[in-house]
Structure formats: structure tokens, C-alpha cells
N, CA, C and O atoms as CSV, one atom per row, in Angstrom:
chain,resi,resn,atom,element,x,y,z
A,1,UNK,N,N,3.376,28.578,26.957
A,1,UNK,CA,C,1.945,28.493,26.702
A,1,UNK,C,C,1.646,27.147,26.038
A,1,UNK,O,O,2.334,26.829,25.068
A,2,UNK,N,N,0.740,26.377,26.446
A,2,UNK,CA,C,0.341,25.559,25.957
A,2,UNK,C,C,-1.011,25.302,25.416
A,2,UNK,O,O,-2.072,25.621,25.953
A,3,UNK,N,N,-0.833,24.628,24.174
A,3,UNK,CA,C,-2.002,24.063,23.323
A,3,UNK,C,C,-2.317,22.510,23.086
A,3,UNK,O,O,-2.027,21.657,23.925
A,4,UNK,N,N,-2.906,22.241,21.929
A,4,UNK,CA,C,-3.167,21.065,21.784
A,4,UNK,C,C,-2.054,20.485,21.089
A,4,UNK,O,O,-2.042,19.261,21.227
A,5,UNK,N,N,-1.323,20.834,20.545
A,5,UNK,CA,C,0.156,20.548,19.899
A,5,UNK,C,C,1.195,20.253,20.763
A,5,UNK,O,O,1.923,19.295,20.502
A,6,UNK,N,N,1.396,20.982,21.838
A,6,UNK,CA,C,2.468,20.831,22.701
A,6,UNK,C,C,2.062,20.734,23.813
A,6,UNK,O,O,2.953,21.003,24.620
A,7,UNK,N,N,0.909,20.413,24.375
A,7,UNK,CA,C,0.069,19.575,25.762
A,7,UNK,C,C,0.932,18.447,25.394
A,7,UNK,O,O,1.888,18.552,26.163
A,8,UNK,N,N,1.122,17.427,24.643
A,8,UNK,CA,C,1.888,16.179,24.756
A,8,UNK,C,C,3.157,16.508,24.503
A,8,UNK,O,O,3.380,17.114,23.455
A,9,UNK,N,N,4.099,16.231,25.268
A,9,UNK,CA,C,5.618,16.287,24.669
A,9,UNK,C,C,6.002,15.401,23.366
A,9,UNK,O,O,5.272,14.429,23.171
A,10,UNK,N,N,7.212,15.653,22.323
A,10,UNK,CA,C,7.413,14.917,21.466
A,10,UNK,C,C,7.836,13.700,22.082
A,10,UNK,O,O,7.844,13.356,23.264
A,11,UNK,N,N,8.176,13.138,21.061
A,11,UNK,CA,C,8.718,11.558,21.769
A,11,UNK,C,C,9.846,11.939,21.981
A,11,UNK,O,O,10.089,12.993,21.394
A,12,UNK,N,N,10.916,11.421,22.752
A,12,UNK,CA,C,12.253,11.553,22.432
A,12,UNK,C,C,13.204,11.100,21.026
A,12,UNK,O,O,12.954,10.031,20.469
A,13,UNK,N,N,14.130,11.864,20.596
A,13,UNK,CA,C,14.398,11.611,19.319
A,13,UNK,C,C,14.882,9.910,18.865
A,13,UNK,O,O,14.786,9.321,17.788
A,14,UNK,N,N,15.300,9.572,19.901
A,14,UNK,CA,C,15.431,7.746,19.914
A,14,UNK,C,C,13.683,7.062,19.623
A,14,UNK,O,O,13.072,6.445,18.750
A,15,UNK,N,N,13.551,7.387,20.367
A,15,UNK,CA,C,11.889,7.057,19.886
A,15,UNK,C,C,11.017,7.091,18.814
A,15,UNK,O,O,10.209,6.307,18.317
A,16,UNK,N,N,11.401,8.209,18.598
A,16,UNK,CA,C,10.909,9.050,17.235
A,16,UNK,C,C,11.782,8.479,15.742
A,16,UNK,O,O,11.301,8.164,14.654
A,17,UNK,N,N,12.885,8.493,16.090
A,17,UNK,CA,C,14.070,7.462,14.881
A,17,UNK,C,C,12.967,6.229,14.866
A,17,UNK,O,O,12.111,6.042,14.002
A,18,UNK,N,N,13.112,5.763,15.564
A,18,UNK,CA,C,12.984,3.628,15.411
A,18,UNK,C,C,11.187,3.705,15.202
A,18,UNK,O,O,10.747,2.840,14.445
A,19,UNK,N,N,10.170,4.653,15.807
A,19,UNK,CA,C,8.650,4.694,15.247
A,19,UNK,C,C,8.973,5.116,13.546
A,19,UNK,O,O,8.780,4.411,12.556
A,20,UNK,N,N,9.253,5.826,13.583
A,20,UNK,CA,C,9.230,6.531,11.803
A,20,UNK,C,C,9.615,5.348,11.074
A,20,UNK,O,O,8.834,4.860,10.258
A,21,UNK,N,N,10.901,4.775,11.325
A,21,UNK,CA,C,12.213,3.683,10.680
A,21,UNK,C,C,11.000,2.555,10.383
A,21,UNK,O,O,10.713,1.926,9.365
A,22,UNK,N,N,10.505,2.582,11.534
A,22,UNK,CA,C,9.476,1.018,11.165
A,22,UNK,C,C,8.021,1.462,10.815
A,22,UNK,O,O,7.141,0.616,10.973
A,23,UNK,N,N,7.691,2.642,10.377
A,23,UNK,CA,C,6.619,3.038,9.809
A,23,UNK,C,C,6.604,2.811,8.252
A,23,UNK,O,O,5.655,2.805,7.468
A,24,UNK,N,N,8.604,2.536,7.951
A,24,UNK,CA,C,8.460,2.719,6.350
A,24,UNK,C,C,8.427,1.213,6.076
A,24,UNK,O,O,8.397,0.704,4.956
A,25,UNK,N,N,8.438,0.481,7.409
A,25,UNK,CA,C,8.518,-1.136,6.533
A,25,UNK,C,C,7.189,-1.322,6.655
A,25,UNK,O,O,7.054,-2.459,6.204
A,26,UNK,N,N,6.351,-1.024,6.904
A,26,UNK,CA,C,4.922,-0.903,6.827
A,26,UNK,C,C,4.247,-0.510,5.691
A,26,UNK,O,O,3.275,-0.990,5.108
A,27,UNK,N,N,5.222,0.839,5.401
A,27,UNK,CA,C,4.104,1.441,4.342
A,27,UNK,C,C,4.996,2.249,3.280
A,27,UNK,O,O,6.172,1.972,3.514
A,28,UNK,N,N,4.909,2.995,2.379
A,28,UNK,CA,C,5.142,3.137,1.399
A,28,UNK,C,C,4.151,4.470,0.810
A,28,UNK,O,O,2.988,4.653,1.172
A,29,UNK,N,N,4.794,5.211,-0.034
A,29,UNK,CA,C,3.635,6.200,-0.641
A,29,UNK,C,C,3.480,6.389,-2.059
A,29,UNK,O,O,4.407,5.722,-2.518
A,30,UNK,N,N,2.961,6.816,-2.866
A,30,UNK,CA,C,2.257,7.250,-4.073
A,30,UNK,C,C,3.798,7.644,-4.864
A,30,UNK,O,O,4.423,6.888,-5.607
A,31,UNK,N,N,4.118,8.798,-4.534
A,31,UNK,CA,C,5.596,8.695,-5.257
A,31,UNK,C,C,6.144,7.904,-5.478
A,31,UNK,O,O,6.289,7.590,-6.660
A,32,UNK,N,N,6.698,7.217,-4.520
A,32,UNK,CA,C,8.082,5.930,-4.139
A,32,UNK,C,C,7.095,5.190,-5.365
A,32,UNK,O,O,7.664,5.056,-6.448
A,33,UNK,N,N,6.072,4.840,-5.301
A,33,UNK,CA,C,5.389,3.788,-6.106
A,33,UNK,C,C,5.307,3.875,-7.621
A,33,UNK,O,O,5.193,2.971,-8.448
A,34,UNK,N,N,5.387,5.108,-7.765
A,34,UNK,CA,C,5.389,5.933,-8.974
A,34,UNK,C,C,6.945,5.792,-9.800
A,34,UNK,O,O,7.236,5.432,-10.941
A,35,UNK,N,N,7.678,6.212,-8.748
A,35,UNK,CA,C,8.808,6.136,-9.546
A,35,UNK,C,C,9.475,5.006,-9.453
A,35,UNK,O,O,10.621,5.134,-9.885
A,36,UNK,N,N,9.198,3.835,-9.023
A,36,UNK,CA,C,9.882,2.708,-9.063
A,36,UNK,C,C,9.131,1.980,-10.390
A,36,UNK,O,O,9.718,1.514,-11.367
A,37,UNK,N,N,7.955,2.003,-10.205
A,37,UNK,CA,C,7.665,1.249,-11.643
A,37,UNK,C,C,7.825,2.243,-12.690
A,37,UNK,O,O,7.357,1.779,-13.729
A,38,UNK,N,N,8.275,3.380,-12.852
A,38,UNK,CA,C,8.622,4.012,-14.017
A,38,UNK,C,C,10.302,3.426,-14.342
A,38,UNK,O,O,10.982,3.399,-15.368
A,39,UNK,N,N,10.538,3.014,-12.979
A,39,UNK,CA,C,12.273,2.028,-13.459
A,39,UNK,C,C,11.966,0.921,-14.131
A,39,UNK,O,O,13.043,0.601,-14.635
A,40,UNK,N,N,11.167,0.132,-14.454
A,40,UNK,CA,C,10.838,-0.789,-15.579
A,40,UNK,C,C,11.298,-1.688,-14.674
A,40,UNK,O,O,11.811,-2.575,-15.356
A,41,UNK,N,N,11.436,-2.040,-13.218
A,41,UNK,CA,C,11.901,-3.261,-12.409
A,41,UNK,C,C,11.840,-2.866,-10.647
A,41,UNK,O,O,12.695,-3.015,-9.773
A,42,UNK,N,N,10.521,-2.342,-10.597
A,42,UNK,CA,C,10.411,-1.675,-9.234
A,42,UNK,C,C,10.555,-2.931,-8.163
A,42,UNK,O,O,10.657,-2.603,-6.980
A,43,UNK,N,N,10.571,-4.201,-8.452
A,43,UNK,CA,C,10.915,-5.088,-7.196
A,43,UNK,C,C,9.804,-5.463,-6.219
A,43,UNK,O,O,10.016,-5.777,-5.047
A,44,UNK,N,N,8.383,-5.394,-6.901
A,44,UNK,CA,C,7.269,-5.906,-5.926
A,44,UNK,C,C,6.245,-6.460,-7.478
A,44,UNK,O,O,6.322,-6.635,-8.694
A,45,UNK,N,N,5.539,-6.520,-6.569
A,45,UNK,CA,C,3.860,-6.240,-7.640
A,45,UNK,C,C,2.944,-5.918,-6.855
A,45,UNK,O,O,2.693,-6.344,-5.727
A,46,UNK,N,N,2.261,-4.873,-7.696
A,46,UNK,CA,C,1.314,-3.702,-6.909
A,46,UNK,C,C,0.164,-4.344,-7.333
A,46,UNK,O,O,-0.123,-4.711,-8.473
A,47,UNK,N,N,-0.451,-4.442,-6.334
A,47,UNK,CA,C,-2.013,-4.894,-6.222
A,47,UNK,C,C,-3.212,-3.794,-5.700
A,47,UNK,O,O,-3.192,-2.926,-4.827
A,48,UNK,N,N,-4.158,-4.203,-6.560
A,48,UNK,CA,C,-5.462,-3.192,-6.009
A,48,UNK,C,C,-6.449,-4.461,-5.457
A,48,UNK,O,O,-6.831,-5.539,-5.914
A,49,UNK,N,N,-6.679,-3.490,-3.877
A,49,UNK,CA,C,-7.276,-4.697,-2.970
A,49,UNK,C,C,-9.149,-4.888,-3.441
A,49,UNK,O,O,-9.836,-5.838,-3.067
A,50,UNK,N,N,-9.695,-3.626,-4.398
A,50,UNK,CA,C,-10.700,-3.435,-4.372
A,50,UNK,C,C,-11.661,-4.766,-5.615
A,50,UNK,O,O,-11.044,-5.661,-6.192
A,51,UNK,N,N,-12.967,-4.580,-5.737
A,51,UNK,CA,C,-13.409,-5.686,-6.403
A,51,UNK,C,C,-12.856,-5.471,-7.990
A,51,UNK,O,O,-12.018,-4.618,-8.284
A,52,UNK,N,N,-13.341,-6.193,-8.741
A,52,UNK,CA,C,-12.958,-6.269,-10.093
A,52,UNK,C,C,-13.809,-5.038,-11.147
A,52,UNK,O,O,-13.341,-4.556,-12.179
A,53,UNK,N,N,-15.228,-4.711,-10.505
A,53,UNK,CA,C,-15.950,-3.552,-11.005
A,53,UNK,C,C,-15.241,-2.180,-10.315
A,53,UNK,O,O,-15.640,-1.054,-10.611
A,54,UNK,N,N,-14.260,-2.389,-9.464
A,54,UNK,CA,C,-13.728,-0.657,-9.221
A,54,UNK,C,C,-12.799,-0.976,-9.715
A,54,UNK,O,O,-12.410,0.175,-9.917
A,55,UNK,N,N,-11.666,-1.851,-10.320
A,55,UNK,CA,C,-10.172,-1.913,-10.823
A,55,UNK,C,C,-10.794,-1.672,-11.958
A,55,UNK,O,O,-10.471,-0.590,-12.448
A,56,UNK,N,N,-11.518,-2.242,-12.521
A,56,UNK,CA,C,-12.198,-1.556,-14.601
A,56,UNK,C,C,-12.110,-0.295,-14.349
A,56,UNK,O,O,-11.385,0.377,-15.083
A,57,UNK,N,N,-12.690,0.223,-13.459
A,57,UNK,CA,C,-13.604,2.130,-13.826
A,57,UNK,C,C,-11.979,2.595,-13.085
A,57,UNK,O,O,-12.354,3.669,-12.614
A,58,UNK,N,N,-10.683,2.518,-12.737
A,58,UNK,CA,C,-9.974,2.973,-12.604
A,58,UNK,C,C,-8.701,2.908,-11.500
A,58,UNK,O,O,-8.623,3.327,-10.345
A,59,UNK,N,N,-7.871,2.297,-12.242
A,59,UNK,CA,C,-6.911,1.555,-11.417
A,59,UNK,C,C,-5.337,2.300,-11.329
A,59,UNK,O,O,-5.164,3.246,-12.096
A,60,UNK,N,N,-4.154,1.890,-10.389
A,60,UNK,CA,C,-2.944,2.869,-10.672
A,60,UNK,C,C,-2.310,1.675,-11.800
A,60,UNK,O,O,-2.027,0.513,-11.506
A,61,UNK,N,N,-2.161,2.412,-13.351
A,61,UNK,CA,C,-0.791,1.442,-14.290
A,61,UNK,C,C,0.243,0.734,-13.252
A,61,UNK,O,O,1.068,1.060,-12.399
A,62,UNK,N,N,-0.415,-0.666,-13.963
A,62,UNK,CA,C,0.625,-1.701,-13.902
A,62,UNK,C,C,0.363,-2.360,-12.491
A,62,UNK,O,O,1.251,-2.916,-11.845
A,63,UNK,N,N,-1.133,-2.221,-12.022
A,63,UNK,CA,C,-1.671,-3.102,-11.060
A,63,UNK,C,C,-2.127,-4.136,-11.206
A,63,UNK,O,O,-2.871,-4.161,-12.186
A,64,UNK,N,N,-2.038,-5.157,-10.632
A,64,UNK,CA,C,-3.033,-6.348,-10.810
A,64,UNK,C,C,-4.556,-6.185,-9.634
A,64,UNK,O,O,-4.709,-5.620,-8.551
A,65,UNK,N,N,-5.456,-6.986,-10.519
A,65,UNK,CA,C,-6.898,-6.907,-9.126
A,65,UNK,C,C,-6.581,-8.117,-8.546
A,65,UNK,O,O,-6.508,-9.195,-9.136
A,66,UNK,N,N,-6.338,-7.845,-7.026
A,66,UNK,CA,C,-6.428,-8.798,-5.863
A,66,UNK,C,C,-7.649,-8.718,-5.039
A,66,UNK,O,O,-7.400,-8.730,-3.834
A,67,UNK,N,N,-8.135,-8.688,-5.159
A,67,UNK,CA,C,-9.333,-8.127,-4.026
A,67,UNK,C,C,-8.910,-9.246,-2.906
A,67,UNK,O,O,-8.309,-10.318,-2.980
A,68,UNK,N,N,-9.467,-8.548,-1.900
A,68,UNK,CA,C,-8.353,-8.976,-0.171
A,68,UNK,C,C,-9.324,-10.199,-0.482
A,68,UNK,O,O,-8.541,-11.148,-0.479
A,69,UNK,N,N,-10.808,-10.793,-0.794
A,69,UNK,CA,C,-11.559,-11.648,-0.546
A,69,UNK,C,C,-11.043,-12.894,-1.314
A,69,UNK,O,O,-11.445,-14.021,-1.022
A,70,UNK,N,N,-9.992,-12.626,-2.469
A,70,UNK,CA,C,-9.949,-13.504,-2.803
A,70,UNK,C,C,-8.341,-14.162,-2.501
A,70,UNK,O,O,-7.759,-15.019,-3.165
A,71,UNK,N,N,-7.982,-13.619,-1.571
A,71,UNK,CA,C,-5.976,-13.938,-1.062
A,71,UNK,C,C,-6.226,-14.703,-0.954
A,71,UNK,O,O,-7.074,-14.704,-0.062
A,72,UNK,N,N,-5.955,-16.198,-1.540
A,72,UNK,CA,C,-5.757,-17.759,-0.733
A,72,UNK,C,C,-4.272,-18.072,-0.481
A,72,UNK,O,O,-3.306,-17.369,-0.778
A,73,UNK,N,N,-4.283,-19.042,0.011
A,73,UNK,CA,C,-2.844,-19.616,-0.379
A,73,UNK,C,C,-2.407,-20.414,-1.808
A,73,UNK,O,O,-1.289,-20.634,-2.275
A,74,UNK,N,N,-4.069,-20.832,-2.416
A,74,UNK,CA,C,-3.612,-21.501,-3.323
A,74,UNK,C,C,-3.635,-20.717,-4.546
A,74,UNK,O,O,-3.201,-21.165,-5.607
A,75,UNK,N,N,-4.401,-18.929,-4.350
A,75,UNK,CA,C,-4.343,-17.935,-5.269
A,75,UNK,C,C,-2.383,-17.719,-5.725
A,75,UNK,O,O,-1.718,-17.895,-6.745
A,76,UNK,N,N,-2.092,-17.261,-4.312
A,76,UNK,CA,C,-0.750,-16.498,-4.009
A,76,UNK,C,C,0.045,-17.539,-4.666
A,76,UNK,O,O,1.003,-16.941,-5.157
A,77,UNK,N,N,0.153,-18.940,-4.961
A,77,UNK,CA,C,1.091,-20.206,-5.215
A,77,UNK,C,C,1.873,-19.409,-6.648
A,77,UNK,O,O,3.031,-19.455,-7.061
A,78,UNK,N,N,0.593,-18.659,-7.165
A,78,UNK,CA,C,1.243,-17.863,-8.401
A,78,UNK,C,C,2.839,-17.070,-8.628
A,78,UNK,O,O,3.679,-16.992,-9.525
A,79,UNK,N,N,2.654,-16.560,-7.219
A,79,UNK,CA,C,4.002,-16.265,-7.171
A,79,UNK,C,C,4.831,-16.763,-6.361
A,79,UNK,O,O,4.340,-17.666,-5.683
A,80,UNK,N,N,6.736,-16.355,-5.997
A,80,UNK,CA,C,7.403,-16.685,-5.091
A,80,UNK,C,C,7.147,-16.215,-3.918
A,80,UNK,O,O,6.778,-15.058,-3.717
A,81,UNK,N,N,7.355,-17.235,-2.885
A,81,UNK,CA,C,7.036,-16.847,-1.659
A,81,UNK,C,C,7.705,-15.404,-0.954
A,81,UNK,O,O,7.021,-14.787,-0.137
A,82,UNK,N,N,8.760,-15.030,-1.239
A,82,UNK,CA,C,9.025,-13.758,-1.360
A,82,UNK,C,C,8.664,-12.958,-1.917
A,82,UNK,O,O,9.011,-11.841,-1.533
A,83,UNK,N,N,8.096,-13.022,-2.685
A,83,UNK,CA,C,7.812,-11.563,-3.320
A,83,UNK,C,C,7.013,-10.725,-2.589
A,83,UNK,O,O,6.099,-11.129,-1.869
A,84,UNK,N,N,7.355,-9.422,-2.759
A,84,UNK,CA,C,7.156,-8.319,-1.807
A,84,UNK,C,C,5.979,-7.785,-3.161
A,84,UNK,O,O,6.097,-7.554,-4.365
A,85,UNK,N,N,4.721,-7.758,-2.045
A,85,UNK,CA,C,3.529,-6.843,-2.574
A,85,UNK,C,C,3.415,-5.783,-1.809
A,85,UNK,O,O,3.655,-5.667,-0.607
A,86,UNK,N,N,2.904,-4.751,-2.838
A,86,UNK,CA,C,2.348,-2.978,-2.100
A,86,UNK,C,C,0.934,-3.087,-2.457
A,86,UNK,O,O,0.668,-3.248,-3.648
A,87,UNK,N,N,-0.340,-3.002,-1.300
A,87,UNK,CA,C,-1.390,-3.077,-1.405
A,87,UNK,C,C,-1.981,-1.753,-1.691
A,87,UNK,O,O,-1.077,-0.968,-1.406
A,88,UNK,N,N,-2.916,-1.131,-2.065
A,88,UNK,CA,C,-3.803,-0.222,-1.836
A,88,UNK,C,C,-5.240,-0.358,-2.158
A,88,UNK,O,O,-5.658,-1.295,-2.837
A,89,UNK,N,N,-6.052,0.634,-1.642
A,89,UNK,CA,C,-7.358,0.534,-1.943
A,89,UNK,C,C,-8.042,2.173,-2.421
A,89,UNK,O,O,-7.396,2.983,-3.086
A,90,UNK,N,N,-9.052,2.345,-2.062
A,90,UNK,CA,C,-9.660,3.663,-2.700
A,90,UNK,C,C,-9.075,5.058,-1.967
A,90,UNK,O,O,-8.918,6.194,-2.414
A,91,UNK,N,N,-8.833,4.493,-0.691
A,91,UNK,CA,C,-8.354,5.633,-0.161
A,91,UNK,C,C,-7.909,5.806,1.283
A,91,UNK,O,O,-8.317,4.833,1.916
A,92,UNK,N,N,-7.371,6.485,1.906
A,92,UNK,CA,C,-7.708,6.805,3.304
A,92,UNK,C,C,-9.111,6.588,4.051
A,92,UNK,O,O,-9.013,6.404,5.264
A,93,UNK,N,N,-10.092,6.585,3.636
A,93,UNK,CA,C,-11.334,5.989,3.931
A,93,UNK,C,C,-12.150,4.675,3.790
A,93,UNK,O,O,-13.322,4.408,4.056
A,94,UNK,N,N,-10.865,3.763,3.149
A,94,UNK,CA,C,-10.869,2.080,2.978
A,94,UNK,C,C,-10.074,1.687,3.464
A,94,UNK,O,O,-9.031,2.337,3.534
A,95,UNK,N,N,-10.182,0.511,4.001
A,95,UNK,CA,C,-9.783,-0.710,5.171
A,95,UNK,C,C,-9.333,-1.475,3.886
A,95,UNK,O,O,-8.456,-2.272,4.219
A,96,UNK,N,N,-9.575,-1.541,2.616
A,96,UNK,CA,C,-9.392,-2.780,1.528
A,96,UNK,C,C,-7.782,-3.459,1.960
A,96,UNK,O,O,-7.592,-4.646,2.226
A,97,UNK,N,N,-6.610,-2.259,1.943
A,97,UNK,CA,C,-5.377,-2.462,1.691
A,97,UNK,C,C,-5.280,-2.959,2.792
A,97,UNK,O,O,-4.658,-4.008,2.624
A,98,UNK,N,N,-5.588,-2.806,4.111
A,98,UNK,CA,C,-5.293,-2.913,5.357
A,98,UNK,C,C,-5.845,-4.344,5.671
A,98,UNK,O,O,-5.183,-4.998,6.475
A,99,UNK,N,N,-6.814,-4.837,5.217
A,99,UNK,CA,C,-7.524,-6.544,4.752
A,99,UNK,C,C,-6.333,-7.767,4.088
A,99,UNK,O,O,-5.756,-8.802,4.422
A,100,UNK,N,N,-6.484,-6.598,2.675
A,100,UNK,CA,C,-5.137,-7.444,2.536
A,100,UNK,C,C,-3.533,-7.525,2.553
A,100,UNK,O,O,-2.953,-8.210,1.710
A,101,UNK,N,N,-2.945,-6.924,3.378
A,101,UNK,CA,C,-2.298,-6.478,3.968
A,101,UNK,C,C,-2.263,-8.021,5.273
A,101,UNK,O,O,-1.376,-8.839,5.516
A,102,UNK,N,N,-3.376,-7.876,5.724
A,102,UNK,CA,C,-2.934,-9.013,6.798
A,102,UNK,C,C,-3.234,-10.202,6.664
A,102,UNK,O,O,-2.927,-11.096,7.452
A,103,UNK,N,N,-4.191,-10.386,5.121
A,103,UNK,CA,C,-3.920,-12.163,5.009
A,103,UNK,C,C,-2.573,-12.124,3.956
A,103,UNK,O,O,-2.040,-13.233,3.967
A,104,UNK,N,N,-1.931,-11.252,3.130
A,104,UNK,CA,C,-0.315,-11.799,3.017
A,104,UNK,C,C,0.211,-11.843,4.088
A,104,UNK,O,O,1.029,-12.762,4.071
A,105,UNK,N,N,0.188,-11.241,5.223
A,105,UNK,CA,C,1.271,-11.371,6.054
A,105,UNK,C,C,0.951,-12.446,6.584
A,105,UNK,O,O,1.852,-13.213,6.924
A,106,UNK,N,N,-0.655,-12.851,6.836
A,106,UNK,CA,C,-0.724,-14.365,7.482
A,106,UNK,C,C,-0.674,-15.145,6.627
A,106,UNK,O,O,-1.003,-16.288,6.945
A,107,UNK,N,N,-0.291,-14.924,5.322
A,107,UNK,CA,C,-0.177,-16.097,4.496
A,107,UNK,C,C,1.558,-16.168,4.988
A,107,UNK,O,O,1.686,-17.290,5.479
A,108,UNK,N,N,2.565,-15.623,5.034
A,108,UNK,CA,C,3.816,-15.327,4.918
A,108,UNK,C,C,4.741,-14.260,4.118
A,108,UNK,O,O,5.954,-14.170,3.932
A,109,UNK,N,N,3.771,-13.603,3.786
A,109,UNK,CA,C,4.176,-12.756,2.573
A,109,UNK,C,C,4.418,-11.424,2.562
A,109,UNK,O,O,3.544,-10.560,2.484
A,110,UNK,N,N,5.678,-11.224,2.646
A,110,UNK,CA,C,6.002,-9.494,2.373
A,110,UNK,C,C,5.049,-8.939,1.800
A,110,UNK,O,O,4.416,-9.503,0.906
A,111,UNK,N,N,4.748,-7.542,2.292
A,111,UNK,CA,C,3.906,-7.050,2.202
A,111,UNK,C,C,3.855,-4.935,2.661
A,111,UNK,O,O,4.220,-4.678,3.808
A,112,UNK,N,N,3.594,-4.179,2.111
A,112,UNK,CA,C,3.640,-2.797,2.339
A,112,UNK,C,C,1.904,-2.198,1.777
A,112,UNK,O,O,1.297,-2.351,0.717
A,113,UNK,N,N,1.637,-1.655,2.769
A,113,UNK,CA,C,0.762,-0.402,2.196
A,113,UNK,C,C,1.133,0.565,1.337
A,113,UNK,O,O,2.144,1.247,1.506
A,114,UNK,N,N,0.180,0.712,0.164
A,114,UNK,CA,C,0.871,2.413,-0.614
A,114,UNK,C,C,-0.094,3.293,0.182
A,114,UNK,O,O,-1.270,3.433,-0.152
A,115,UNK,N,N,0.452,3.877,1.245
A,115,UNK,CA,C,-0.874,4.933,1.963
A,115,UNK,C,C,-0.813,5.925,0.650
A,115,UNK,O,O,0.064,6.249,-0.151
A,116,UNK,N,N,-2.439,6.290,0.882
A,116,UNK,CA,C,-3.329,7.667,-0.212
A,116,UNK,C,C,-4.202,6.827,-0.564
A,116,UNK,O,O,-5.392,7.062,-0.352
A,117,UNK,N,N,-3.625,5.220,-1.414
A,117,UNK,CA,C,-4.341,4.392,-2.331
A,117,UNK,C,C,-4.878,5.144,-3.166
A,117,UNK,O,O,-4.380,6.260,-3.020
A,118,UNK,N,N,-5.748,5.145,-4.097
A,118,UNK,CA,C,-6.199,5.795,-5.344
A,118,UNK,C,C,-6.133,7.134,-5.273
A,118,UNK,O,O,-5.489,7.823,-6.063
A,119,UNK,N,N,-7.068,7.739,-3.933
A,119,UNK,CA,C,-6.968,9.393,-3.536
A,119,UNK,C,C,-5.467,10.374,-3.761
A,119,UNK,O,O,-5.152,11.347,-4.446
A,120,UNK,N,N,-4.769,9.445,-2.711
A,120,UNK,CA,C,-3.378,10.101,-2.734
A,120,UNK,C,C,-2.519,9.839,-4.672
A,120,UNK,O,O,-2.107,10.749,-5.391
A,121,UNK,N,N,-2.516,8.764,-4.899
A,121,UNK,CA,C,-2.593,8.655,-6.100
A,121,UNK,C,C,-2.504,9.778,-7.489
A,121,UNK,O,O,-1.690,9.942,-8.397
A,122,UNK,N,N,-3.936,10.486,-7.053
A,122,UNK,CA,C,-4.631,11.136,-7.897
A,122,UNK,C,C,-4.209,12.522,-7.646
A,122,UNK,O,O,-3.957,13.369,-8.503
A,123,UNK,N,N,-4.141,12.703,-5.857
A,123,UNK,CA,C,-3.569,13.955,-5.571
A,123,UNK,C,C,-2.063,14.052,-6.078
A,123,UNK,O,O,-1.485,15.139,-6.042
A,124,UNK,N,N,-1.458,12.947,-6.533
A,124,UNK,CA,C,-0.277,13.545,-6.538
A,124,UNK,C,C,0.008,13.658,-8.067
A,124,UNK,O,O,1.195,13.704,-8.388
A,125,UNK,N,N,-1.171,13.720,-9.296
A,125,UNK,CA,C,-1.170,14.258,-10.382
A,125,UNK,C,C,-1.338,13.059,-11.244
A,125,UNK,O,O,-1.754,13.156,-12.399
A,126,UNK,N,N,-1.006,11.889,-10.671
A,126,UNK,CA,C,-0.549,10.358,-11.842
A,126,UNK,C,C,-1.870,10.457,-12.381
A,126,UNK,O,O,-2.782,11.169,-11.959
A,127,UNK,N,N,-1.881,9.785,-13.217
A,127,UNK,CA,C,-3.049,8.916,-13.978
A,127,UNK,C,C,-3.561,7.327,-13.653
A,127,UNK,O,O,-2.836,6.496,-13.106
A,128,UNK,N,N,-4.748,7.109,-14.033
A,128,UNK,CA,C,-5.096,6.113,-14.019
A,128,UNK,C,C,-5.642,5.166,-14.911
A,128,UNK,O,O,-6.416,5.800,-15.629
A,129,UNK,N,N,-5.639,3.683,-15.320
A,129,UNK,CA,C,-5.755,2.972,-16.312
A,129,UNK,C,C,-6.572,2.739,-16.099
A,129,UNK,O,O,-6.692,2.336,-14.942
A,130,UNK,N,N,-8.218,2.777,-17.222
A,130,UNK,CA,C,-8.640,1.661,-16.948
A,130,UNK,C,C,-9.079,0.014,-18.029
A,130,UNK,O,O,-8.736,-0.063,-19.209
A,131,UNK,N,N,-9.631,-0.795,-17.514
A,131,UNK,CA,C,-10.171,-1.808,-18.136
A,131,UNK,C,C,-11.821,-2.217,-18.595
A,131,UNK,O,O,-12.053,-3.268,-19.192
């Protein structure tokens, strides 16, 4: 019997390995993010893509405000050209992270989504700082 679930076949499991595998160099989630900066040396810097009046009223600890409008090259000089940033924005219903997300990468710059951004965040119990 078929439905809307199994009208499409799965992918094959080769398929399905190497989509998932390269879904995580993409992106990243609320946990992983959580518990790496609770290691006191999580190995990126987490940025909030949103303006400077939504990082005050409530941001994830230990973010900096990037807002995607202001990525330059001569902003980013701040850091090493490697360094690996995790973007987010308000939520599953913002493009913010996904903005900047692709001027690091067109700047050259490692780069991951925290999918949820603030929402998922919040769903998953953390707190938030604000300024």
C-alpha cells in the first residue's frame, strides 16, 4: 500500500551515507553548539547573523553580532583566514544565517549553519544572554 511516505523510494543506502555525511559539513545543531563551548575551546566563533537591536534583546552565550550586512573582507581581516564560523539567525523562518553563510564562503571562509538558530536554541532548554 502506498502513501505519501513511501510513493518515493528511499535513496539507496550509498546515497543516503554521502547526502547525510555532507549535510554535517554544512550544518551543525543547537546541542553540538552547546556543548562545545561549554569545553572552554569549542574551535570556531559563533556568530549571530541578526542586527545589533535583536543580539541586545537576546542572543546564544558567547556570540558575537555579525549581521550578514556587515561581512566585509576588511571586517573578517579580524580574524585568521581559517577560522571556522557557525552562523545562526532567529530561526527556521530566517534566511539571516543562510546570507551569511555565503558571503564567508565567498569571502573564503569556513563556515557551518547552527540549524534551529535562536528557536531551536530555546527548544532545546539553553538560555540566552542579553546586552
Amino acid at each position: 500500500m502506498s502513501n505519501a511516505v513511501t510513493a518515493v523510494p528511499a535513496a539507496p543506502a550509498a546515497e543516503a551515507l554521502a547526502h547525510f555525511r555532507a549535510r554535517l559539513a554544512f550544518e551543525t545543531d543547537c546541542a553540538d553548539v552547546h556543548e562545545a563551548l561549554a569545553s572552554g575551546a569549542p574551535g570556531f566563533v559563533l556568530a549571530e547573523a541578526r542586527g545589533p537591536k535583536a543580539y541586545a534583546a537576546g542572543h546564544v552565550p558567547g556570540a558575537i553580532n555579525l549581521p550578514h550586512r556587515t561581512i566585509t573582507a576588511e571586517r573578517m581581516a579580524e580574524w585568521p583566514q581559517d577560522t571556522l564560523f557557525v552562523v545562526y539567525c532567529a530561526g527556521p523562518h530566517c534566511n539571516g544565517a543562510d546570507r551569511a553563510a555565503i558571503k564567508l564562503a565567498g569571502l573564503g571562509r569556513p563556515v557551518k549553519v547552527m540549524i534551529g538558530g535562536l528557536t531551536g536554541w530555546l527548544d532545546e532548554g539553553f538560555a540566552l544572554e542579553t546586552s
